[in-house]
N, C-alpha and C positions, 0 to 999 in steps of 0.2 A: 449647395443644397440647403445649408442651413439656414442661410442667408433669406433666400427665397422662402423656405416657410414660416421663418417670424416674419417675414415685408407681406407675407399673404392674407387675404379677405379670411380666412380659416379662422386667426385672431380676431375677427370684428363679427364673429357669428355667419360670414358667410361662405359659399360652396369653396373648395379646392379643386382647382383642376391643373393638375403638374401637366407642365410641359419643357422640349425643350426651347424653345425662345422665352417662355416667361424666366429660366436658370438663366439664360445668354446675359438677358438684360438686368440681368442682378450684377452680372461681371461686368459688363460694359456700363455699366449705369454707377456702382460703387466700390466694386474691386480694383478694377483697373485704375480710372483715376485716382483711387488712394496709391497703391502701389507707386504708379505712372508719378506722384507727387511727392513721393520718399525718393524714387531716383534721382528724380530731377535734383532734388538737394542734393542727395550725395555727390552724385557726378560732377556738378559744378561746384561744393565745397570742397570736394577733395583734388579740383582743379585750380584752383583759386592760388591767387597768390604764387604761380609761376610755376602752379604742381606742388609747391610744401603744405597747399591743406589751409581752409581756415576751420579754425576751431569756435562754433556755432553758438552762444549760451541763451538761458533765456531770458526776456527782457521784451517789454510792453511800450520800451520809453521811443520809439522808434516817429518824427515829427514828416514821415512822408504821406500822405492824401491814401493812397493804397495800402500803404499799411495799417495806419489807423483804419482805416475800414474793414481790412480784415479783422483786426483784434477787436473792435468792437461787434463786427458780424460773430465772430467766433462766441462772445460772450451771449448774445442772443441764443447760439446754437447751444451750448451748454443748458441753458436758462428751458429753454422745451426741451430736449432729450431728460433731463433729469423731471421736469413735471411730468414729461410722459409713461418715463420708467415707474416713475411714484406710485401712479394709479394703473401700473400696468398696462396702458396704453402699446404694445411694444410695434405696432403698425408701423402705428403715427411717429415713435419716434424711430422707424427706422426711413419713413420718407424725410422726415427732418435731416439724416443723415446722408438722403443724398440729395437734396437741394442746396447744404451745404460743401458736399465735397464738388458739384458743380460751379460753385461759387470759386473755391479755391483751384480747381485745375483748370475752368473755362475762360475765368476772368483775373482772377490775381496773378496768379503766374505765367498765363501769358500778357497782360499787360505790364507784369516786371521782369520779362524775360530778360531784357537787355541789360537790366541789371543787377545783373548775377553774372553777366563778362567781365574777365578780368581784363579788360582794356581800359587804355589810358584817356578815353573820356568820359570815363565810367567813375564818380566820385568816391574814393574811399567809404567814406560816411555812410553815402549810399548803398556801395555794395552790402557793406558790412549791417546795416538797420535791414536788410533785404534779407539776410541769410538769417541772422536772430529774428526776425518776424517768422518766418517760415518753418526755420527749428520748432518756435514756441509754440505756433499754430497745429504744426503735427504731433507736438507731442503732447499735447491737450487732444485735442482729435483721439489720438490713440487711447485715452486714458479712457474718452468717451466711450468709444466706440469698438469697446475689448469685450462689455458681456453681450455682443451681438455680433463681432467677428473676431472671436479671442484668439484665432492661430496667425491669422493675418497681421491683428494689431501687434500680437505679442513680438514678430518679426521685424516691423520696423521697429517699437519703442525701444528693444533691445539695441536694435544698430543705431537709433537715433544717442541713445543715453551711456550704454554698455553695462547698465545695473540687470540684475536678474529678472527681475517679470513685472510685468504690466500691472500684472491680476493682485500684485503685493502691495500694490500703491495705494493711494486715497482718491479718489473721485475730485474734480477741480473746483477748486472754491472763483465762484465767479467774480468776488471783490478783486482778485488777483487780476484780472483783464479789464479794459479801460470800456465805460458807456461814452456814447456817443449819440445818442437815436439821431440827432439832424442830419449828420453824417453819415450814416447807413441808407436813413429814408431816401435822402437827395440821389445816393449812389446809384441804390437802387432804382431810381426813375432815372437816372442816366443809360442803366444798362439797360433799361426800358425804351430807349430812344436809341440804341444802338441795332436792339432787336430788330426795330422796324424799320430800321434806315436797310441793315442786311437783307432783309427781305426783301426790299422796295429793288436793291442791285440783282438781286437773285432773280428777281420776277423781270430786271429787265436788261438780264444776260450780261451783264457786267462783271464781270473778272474780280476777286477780292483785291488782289496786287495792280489793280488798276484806281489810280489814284482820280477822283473828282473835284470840280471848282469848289461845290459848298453845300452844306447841309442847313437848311432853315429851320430852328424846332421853335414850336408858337404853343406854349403852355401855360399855367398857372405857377405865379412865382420863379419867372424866367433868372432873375436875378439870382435863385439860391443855388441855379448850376454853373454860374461862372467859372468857378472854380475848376469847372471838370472839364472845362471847352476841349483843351489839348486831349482827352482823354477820349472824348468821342470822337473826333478828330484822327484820332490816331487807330483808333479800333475802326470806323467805319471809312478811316482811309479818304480822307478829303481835305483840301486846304483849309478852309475856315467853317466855324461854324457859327450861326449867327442866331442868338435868342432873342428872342418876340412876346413882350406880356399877350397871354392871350387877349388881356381885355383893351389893346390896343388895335388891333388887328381881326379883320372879319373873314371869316370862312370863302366867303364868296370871293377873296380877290388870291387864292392860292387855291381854287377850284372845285370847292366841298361844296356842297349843298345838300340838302331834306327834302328826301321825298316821303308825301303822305300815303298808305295805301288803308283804306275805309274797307273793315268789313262788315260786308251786306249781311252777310247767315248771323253774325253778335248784332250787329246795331237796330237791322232788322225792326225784330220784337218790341225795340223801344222807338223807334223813331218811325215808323210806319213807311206810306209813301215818301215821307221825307229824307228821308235814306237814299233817297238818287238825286235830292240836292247836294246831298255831302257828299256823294259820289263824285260828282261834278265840277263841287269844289276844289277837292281832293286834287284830281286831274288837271285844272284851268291855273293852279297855283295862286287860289283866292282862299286861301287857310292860311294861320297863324296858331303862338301858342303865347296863351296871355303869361302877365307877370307870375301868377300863380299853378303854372304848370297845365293849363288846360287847352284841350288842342281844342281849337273851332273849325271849322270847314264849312265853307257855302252860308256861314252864319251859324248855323247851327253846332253845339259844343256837344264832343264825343267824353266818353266814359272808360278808362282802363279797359283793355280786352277790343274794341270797338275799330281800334285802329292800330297802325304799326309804321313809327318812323323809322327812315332805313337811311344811311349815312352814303352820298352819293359821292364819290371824289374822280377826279377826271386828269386826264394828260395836259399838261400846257404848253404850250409852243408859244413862246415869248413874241416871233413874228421877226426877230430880227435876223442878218445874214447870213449869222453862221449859224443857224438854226438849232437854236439853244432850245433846251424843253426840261421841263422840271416835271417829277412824279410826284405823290401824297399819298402818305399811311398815316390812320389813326393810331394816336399813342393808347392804349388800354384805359385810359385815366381820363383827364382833360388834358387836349391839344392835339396836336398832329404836326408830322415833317412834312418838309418839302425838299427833295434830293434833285438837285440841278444835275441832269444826266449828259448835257455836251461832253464831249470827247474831244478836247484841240490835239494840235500832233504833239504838242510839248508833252501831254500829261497821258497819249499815249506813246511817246519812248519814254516817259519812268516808269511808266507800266512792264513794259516788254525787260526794262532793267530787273525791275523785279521780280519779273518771272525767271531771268538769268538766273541772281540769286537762290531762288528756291531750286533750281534746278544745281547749281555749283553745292550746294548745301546735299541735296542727297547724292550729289556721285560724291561725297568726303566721307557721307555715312557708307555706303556700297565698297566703296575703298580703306573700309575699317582707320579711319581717320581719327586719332583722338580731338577733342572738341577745341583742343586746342595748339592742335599743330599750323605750322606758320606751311604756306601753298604758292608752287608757282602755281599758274591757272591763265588756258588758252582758252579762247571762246570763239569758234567759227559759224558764222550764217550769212541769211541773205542781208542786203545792203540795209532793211529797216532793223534789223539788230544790230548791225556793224555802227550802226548811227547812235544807237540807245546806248551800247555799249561805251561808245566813244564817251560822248555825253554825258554819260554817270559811271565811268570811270572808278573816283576816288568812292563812291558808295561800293560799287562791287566790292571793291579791296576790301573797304574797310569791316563788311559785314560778313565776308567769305573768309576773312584775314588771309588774304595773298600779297604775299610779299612781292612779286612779279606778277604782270601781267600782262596777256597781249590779244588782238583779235585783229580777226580781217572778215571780209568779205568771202561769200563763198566759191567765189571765183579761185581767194587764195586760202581756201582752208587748208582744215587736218586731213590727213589720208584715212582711208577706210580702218586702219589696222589702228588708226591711233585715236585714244578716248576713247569716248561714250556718246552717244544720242538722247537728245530729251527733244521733248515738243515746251516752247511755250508762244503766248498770245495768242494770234487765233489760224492754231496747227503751224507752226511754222517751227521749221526743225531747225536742230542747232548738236555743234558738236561741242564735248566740251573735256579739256584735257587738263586732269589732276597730279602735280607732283610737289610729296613729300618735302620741304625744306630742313 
């Protein structure tokens, strides 16, 4: 509640009107995921290392791509919550504070989930810069974000640190966290092209855990996301990803085009009868927009308000036999993807494996599994799981950590009494039996 009336219009001079979904999404918007990102820590540091614990400190010096971005994002966030506390702004800086903890639980820890495993293909180095980024991060975060959720913060800094209160500490001095701005900005139109590629699956019924050929992003200064290739790659779930200067590559040959719409009630007034040449124009696709931004149609040149370009993007079907087809979303910015939506059978059985996984993953949680108990693990279905299964095999293991494994066909499955049921791919049921090592 407290939450919700400093995040509220009340502070900017405008009306209150409590409700309960405007509280909900105070919690689901910056309770939880802070919370939700203190566990995570503990849980897996105090898993670490074979169950004895790693002991977390803090430290900026960490040379991984995601973490530098946090720490650099985190100093930004410091950098507005403090101008906005200053002038009492406490709105603005409490939405600061959750586009920031979005940051942190939407995209840094789940794109380092995996390393924070204590498994042996999991680099020391890396573990360990993972676990000290994320200490540091929180407990900066907390120090921030104590005179706006003082009982919340004061819970985890205490279990982060074990020193007495939050509220005793000093406010973080920013020089202590590393800049970066190239590094933030690029990130951030990374995650700006991961947005739109998700969408682009969502809008066309594609399954997250179903893996795709390629993702084509055609923008400005394609070179400065190289770095993150694997990154998008791995969040949007596709083999390659291939960047395109925009100023090499034309709209029309990845199925974008502009359309003119002229209006008659604004242009009217100034253009007399000749407002149904530019109508005309408009329509026939005898318009242009000169070097200095001026739309012309039928010859005649419109004026802001007068018209409205509208950004037309379209399905493509390559035409060849396996009939391949690629979608298009605009980036916010400049550029746009192109997400190659074929489906071969290869890329759907690692599909259907990964839906295995996700489902072997919650019957461990259901079965009050610690996160790091070793599994025998049976997997029973119809013959197109039995095949996926076969086939990625050593992934299940390796991501379920089952130390045994085995499946068949449902001809030879589990009996009714034994396991559990899950659906995955498209409704196809599976049985799937958990035990303890």
């Amino acid at each position: 509640m407290r939450w919700f009336l400093m995040s509220s219009p009340i502070l900017r001079g405008g009306n209150l009107i409590v409700t309960e979904r405007g509280i909900r999404d105070g919690v689901r918007q910056v309770l939880l995921p802070l919370w939700s990102s203190w566990y995570f820590f503990s849980l897996y540091a105090n898993a670490a290392q074979s169950g004895a614990g790693y002991e977390a400190r803090w430290s900026t010096a960490s040379e991984d791509v995601l973490d530098r971005y946090l720490l650099a994002k985190l100093r930004r966030f410091v950098e507005e919550v403090q101008n906005h506390l200053d002038t009492y702004d406490v709105a603005t800086a409490c939405e600061s504070v959750r586009g920031f903890l979005d940051v942190l639980s939407n995209w840094y820890i789940r794109r380092s989930r995996d390393r924070f495993w204590d498994t042996a293909n999991i680099a020391t180095v890396s573990r360990d810069s993972a676990f000290d980024t994320l200490y540091t991060t929180l407990e900066v975060v907390t120090r921030v974000t104590a005179p706006l959720l003082p009982f919340t913060t004061e819970e985890i800094w205490r279990g982060l640190t074990g020193a007495r209160s939050v509220h005793l500490t000093d406010w973080p001095d920013v020089s202590d966290l590393p800049a970066d701005d190239a590094l933030v900005d690029a990130m951030d139109r990374a995650r700006e092209i991961c947005s739109v590629a998700s969408g682009l699956r969502k809008a066309a019924g594609l399954r997250n855990r179903l893996p795709l050929a390629d993702l084509t992003v055609v923008t400005t200064d394609a070179a400065a996301l190289e770095a993150f290739g694997a990154i998008v790659a791995d969040e949007v779930n596709v083999r390659t990803v291939t960047l395109v200067d925009l100023g090499s590559a034309t709209e029309s040959d990845f199925g974008i085009s502009k359309k003119l719409t002229v209006n008659a009630r604004a242009a009217g007034p100034r253009l007399g009868k000749d407002v149904q040449i530019a109508i005309r124009g408009s329509k026939k696709g005898d318009w242009s927009v000169s070097e200095d931004g001026t739309v012309i149609a039928g010859g005649l040149a419109l004026v802001e308000g007068e018209y409205s370009l509208e950004t037309v993007v379209a399905e493509i079907a390559d035409g060849t036999s396996t009939g391949s087809s690629r979608v298009t979303g605009m980036l916010p910015h400049n550029g746009f993807v192109v997400l190659d939506t074929t489906v071969t059978p290869e890329l759907a059985a690692e599909g259907l494996a990964r839906d295995v996984i996700r489902a072997v993953q919650q019957a461990r949680r259901d079965a009050g599994l610690d996160i790091s108990d070793r599994i025998s693990l049976t997997v029973s279905g119809d013959d197109e799981v039995w095949a996926a299964t076969v086939a990625y095999e050593k992934l299940i293991m390796l991501e379920t950590l089952s130390v045994q494994f085995g499946s068949a066909g449902s001809a030879h499955g589990l009996s009714g009494d034994q396991g559990v049921d899950a659906v995955v791919g498209d409704n196809q049921l599976i049985r799937i039996l958990v035990k303890k090592i």
